[in-house]
C-alpha positions in Angstrom: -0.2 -17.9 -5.2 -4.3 -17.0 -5.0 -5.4 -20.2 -5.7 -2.2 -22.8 -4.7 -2.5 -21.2 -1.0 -3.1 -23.8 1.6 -6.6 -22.6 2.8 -4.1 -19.6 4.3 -6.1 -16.4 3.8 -2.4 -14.6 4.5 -1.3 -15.9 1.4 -4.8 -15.1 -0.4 -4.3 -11.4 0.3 -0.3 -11.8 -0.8 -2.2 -12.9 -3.9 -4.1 -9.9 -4.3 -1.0 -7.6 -3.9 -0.5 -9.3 -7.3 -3.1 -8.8 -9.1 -2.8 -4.8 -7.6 0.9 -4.2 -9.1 -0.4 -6.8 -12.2 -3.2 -4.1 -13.1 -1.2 -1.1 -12.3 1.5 -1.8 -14.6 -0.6 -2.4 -16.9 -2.8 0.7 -16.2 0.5 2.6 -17.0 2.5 0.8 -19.8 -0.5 -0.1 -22.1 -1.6 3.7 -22.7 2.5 4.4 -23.6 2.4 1.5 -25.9 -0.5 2.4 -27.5 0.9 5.9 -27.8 4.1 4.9 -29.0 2.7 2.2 -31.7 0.5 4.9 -33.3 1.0 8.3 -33.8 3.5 9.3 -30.7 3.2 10.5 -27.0 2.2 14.0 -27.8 -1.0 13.2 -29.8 -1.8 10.7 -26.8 -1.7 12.3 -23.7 -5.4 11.8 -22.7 -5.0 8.2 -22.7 -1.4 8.2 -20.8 -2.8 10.8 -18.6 -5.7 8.1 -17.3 -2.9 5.7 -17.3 -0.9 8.1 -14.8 -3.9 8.5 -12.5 -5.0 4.8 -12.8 -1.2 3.9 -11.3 -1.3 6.3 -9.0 -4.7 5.0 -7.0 -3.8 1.4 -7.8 -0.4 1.8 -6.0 -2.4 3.3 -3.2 -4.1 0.3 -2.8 -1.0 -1.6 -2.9 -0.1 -0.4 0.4 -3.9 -0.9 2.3 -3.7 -4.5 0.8 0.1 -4.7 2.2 -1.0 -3.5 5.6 -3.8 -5.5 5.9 -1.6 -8.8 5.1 0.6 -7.2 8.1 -2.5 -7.8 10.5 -3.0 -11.1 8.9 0.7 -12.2 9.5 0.7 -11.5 13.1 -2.7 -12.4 13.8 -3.0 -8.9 15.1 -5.7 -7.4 17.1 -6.9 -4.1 14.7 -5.5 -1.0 16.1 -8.0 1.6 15.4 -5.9 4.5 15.7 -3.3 2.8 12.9 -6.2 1.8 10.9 -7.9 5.3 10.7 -4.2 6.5 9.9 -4.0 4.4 7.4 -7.3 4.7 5.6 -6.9 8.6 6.1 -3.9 9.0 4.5 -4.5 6.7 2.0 -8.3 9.1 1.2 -6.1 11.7 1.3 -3.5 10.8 -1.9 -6.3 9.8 -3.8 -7.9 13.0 -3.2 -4.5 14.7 -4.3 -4.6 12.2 -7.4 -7.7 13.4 -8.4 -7.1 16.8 -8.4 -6.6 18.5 -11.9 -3.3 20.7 -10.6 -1.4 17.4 -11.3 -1.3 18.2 -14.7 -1.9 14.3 -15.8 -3.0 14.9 -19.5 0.5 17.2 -19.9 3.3 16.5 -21.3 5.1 16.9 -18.0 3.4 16.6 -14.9 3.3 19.0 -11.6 6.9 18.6 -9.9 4.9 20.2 -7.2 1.9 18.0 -7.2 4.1 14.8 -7.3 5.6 15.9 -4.3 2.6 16.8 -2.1 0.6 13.7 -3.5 3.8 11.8 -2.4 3.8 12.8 1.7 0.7 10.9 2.5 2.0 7.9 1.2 5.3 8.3 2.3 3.7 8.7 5.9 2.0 5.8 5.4 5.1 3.5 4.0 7.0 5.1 7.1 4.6 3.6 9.2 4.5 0.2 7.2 8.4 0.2 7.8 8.2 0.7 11.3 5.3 -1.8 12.4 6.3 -4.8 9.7 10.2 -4.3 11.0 9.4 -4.2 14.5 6.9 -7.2 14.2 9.0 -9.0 12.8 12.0 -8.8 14.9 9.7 -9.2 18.1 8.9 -12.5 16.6 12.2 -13.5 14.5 10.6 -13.4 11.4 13.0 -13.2 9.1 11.0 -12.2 5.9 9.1 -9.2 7.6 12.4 -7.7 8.9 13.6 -7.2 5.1 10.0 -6.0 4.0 10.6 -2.9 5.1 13.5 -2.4 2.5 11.3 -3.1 -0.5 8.5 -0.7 1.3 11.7 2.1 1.3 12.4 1.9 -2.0 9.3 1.4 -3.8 8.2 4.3 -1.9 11.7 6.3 -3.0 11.1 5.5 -6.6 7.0 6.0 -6.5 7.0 9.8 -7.8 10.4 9.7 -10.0 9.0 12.9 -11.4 10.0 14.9 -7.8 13.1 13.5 -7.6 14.2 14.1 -11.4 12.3 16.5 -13.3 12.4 16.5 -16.5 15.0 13.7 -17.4 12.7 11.0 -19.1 15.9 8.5 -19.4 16.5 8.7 -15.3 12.3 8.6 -15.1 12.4 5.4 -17.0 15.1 3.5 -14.3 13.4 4.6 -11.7 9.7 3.5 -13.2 11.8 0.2 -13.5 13.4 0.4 -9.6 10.0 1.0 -8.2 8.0 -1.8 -9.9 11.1 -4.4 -8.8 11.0 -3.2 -5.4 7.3 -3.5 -5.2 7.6 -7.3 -6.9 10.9 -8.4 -4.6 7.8 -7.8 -1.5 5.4 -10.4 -3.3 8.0 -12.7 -4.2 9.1 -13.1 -0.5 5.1 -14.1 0.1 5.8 -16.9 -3.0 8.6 -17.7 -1.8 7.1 -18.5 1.7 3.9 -20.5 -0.3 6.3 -22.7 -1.9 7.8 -23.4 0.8 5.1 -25.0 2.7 2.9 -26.1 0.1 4.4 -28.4 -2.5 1.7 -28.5 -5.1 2.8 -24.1 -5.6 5.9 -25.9 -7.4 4.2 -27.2 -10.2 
């Protein structure tokens, strides 16, 4: 998508919200494969536990680089106010992310910490849901009025830890819920690039 876009920077930055779920994922599943190919999750936890705070910023940045692909799409003047909400919010989780009450390097994280670390961004996907939908209804676009439903449930699925303590098989769907719900929003981007650029097919 980054380098088959038609001079379209819109598409460029769709490319980058590849490359940000690309090295999340990978943040998070190489230290558990590692872990599990050598002597277990137990004796690993300080590699999984970088891999847990790695996702968790990366994923933050998922959402700047979503909204500022938002501004691109509707060749938006920059609202201040939104943008300082934004990059508030987003400072804010990261803070959170960083602090050592999460419990990272644990077996079991902070219930408690997943949830706080959790409202900022859920603030800020309530108010990707609301300008992307109402954008793109104002101007029939037909991709951005669906958006919002992969925003909703990647954001649902983000902290599976608050919503199922405990229960590493449910943990495990929901880690696989979340990551398709953040890939179904950059497939509707390719989707879009194939569409108007035929050399994206091969």
């Amino acid at each position: 998508m980054h380098t088959n876009s038609p001079g379209n920077w819109y598409y460029k930055v769709f490319g980058n919200l590849s490359y940000c779920l690309g090295i999340a994922d990978a943040i998070y599943l190489i230290p558990r494969l590692y872990a599990i190919l050598t002597t277990g999750i137990e004796d690993n936890l300080k590699v999984i536990g970088w891999g847990r705070l790695g996702y968790s910023i990366t994923i933050t940045l998922f959402f700047i680089v979503l909204y500022n692909a938002y501004n691109i799409r509707f060749h938006k003047k920059r609202n201040k106010r939104l943008d300082y909400t934004i990059y508030i919010l987003s400072f804010i989780r990261i803070f959170i992310c960083l602090l050592p009450g999460n419990d990272w390097f644990e077996l079991n994280t902070s219930k408690t910490y997943a949830i706080i670390r959790l409202i900022p961004l859920g603030l800020m996907g309530l108010l990707l849901i609301m300008v992307t939908f109402l954008h793109g209804r104002k101007f029939n676009d037909k991709k951005y009025k669906i958006v919002p439903v992969g925003i909703f449930f990647s954001i649902l699925f983000l902290e599976p830890i608050a919503l199922v303590p405990g229960d590493q098989n449910k943990i495990f769907i929901f880690t696989i819920l979340r990551t398709i719900s953040l890939l179904w929003i950059i497939i509707l981007g390719y989707k879009e690039l194939r569409e108007k650029n035929v050399l994206s097919r091969y």
